[in-house]
C-alpha positions in Angstrom: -13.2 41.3 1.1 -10.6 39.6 -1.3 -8.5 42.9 -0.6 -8.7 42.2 3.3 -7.8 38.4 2.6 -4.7 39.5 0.6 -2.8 42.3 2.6 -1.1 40.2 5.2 -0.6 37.4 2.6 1.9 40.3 0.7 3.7 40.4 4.3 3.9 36.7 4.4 5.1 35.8 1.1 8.0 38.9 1.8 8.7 37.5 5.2 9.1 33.8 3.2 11.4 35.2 1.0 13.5 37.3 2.9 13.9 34.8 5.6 16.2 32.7 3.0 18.4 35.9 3.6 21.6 35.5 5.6 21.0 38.7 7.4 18.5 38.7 10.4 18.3 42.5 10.1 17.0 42.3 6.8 13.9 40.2 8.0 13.5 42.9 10.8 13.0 45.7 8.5 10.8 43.7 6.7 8.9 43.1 9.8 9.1 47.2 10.5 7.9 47.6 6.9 5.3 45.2 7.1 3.6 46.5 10.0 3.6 50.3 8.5 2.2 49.4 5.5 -0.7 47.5 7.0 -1.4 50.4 9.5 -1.7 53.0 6.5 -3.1 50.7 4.6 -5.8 49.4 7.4 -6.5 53.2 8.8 -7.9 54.7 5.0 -10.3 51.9 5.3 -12.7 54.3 6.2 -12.8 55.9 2.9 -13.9 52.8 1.7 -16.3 51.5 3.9 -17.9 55.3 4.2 -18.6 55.3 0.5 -19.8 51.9 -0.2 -23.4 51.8 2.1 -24.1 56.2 0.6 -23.1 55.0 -3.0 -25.1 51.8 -3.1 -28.5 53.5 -1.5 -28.3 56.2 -4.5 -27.7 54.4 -6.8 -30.5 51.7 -6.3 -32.7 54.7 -6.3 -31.5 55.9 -9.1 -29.9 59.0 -8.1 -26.7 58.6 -10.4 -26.2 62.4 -9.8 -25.8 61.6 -5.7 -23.6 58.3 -6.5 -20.7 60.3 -8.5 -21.2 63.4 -6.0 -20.0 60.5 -3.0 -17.3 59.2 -5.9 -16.1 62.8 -6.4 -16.3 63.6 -2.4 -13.7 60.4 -1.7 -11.9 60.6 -4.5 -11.4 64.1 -3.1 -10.5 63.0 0.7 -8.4 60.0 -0.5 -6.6 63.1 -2.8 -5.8 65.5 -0.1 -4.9 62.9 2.4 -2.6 61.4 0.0 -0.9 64.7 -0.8 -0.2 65.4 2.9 1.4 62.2 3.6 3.7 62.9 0.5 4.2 66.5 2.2 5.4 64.9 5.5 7.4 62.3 4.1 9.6 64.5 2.4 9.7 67.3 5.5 9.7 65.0 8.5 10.7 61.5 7.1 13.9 61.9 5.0 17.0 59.8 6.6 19.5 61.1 7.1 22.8 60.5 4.0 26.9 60.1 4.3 27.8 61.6 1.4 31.5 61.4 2.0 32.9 58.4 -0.1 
């Protein structure tokens, strides 16, 4: 829950310091910035909320072998997913340079 609380309070203490900026378009792409971090961050929440119910039940059973086999199957997803994003990033999401100084 504290995680949830403290997201958009990153995004507003950035906007508070950027907006002492003279540059409005600095406080835009803060804004942009802002919002694409919360959608990643908002849209894995799944992983976390999927794991938590299966890992408690097993392990207030006692089934410690079940509870690290749910660990090890997120840890897993949260891997792949996180490698793919990387993978796009770099092929899909790289601006473009002026090299010419």
């Amino acid at each position: 829950m504290l995680s949830n609380v403290t997201v958009p309070l990153v995004g507003a203490t950035d906007t508070i310091v950027m907006g002492h900026q003279p540059d409005a378009a600095l406080l835009a792409g803060l804004g942009l910035g802002t919002g694409v971090f919360n959608l990643a961050f908002f849209s894995f929440n799944f992983l976390r909320m999927g794991t938590t119910g299966p890992a408690a039940q097993a392990a207030g059973a006692g089934n410690m072998a079940e509870a690290r086999a749910i660990l090890y199957r997120a840890l897993g997803l949260a891997m792949l997913i996180g490698m793919a994003l990387v993978a796009v990033s770099y092929t899909h999401l790289t601006l473009p340079t002026n090299r010419e100084v």
